[in-house]
N, C-alpha and C positions, 0 to 999 in steps of 0.2 A: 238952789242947787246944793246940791250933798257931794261932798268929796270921796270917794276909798279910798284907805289907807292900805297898803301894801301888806306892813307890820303894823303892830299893836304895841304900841309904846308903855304903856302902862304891864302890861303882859307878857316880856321878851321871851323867847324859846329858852330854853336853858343853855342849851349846846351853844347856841351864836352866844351867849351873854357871859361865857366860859371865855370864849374866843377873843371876845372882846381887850380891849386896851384898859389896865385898869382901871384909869382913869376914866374911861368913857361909860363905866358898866350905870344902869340906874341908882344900885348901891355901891361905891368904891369899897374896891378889896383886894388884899395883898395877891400876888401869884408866891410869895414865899412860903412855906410854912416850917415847923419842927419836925421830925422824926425819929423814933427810935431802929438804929442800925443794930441788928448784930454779925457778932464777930465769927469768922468763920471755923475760926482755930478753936479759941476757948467758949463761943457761945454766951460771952457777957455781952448785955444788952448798955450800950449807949446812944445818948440824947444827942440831935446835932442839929444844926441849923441850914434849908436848904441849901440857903448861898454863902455858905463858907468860907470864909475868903483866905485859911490856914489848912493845911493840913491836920487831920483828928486821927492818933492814936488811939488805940485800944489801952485801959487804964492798966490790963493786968497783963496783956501779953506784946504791948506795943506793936503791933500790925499794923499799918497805915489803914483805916476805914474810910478815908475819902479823898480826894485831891481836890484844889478851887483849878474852876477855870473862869472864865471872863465872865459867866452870869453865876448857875447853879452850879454847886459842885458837884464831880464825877465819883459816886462810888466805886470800892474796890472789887474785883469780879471775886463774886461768892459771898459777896455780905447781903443779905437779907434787910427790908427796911418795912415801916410802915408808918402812916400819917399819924401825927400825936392828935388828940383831940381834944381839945381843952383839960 
C-alpha cells in the first residue's frame, strides 16, 4: 500500500512556510529584521531594528521615528521604511 501525503514536506508553499512559527519552519528563521526609516521632516535616512524596545530619534532633527510596543515597534505616521538586506 502507498500512503498520500496531503503536503510535501520537503517542498513547503512559501505562503504557509511564511506563516509558519519560526521555529517550526523547515529552515528556522528570524520574523525580526533591520530597516532603514526615513524621517519625515528632514529626510535623513536611519537604521533601526524591528523590535525596538526604545524609542529612535532622528539624529539631526530629533522626531520621534518609532515607538516599542510588546512585539514590533510602531512607526511614526509619515516615516517611510524599507527592509535592509544584507
Amino acid at each position: 500500500k502507498t500512503v498520500n501525503m496531503l503536503e510535501d514536506l520537503l517542498h513547503p508553499n512559501a505562503v504557509e512556510e511564511k506563516r509558519r512559527c519560526k521555529f517550526k519552519r523547515l529552515v528556522q528563521s528570524p520574523n525580526s529584521f533591520f530597516m532603514d526609516v526615513k524621517c519625515p521632516r528632514c529626510y535623513n535616512i536611519t537604521t533601526i531594528f524591528s523590535c525596538a524596545q526604545t524609542p529612535v530619534m532622528c539624529a539631526s532633527c530629533s522626531v520621534v521615528l518609532c515607538q516599542p510596543t510588546g512585539g514590533k515597534a510602531r512607526l511614526t505616521e509619515g516615516c517611510s521604511f524599507r527592509k535592509k538586506v544584507d
